[in-house]
N, C-alpha and C positions, 0 to 999 in steps of 0.2 A: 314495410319494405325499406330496408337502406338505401342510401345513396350512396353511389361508388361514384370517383372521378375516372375520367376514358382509361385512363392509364391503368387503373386498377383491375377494370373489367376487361383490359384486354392481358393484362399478366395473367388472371382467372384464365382465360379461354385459353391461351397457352400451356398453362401448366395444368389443367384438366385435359387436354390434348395429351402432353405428354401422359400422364395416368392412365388413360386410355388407350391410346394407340401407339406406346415404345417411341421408337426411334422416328416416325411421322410428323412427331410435336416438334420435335426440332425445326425439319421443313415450313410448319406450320408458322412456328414461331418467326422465322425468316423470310415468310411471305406477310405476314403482318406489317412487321419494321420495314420492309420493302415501300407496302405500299403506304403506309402513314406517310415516309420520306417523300414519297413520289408525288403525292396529294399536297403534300406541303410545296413542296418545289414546284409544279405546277399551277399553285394560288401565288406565290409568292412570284411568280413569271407572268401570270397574266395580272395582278394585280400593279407591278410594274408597270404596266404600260399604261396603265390610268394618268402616272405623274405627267405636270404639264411644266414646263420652265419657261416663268413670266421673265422676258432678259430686255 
């Protein structure tokens, strides 16, 4: 079994989408980026509010 890095395995499921199901993969694909973005922006927002400023 290889090892893929995240990114790898989700081009894979993208682009087997597309191969699959036409013009769907598309959608597919921009539900993806969607939500990696959204995951990230919502860790990077609540992990914000951890900082403390010693003043």
């Amino acid at each position: 079994m290889e090892h893929h890095p995240a990114a790898a395995r989700l081009t894979e499921a993208a682009t087997s989408a597309v191969q699959q199901h036409g013009s769907s993969g598309n959608l597919l694909r921009i539900v993806l980026v969607v939500m990696i973005l959204g995951c990230a922006l919502t860790a990077w927002f609540l992990l914000s509010g951890y900082k403390r400023k010693d003043d």
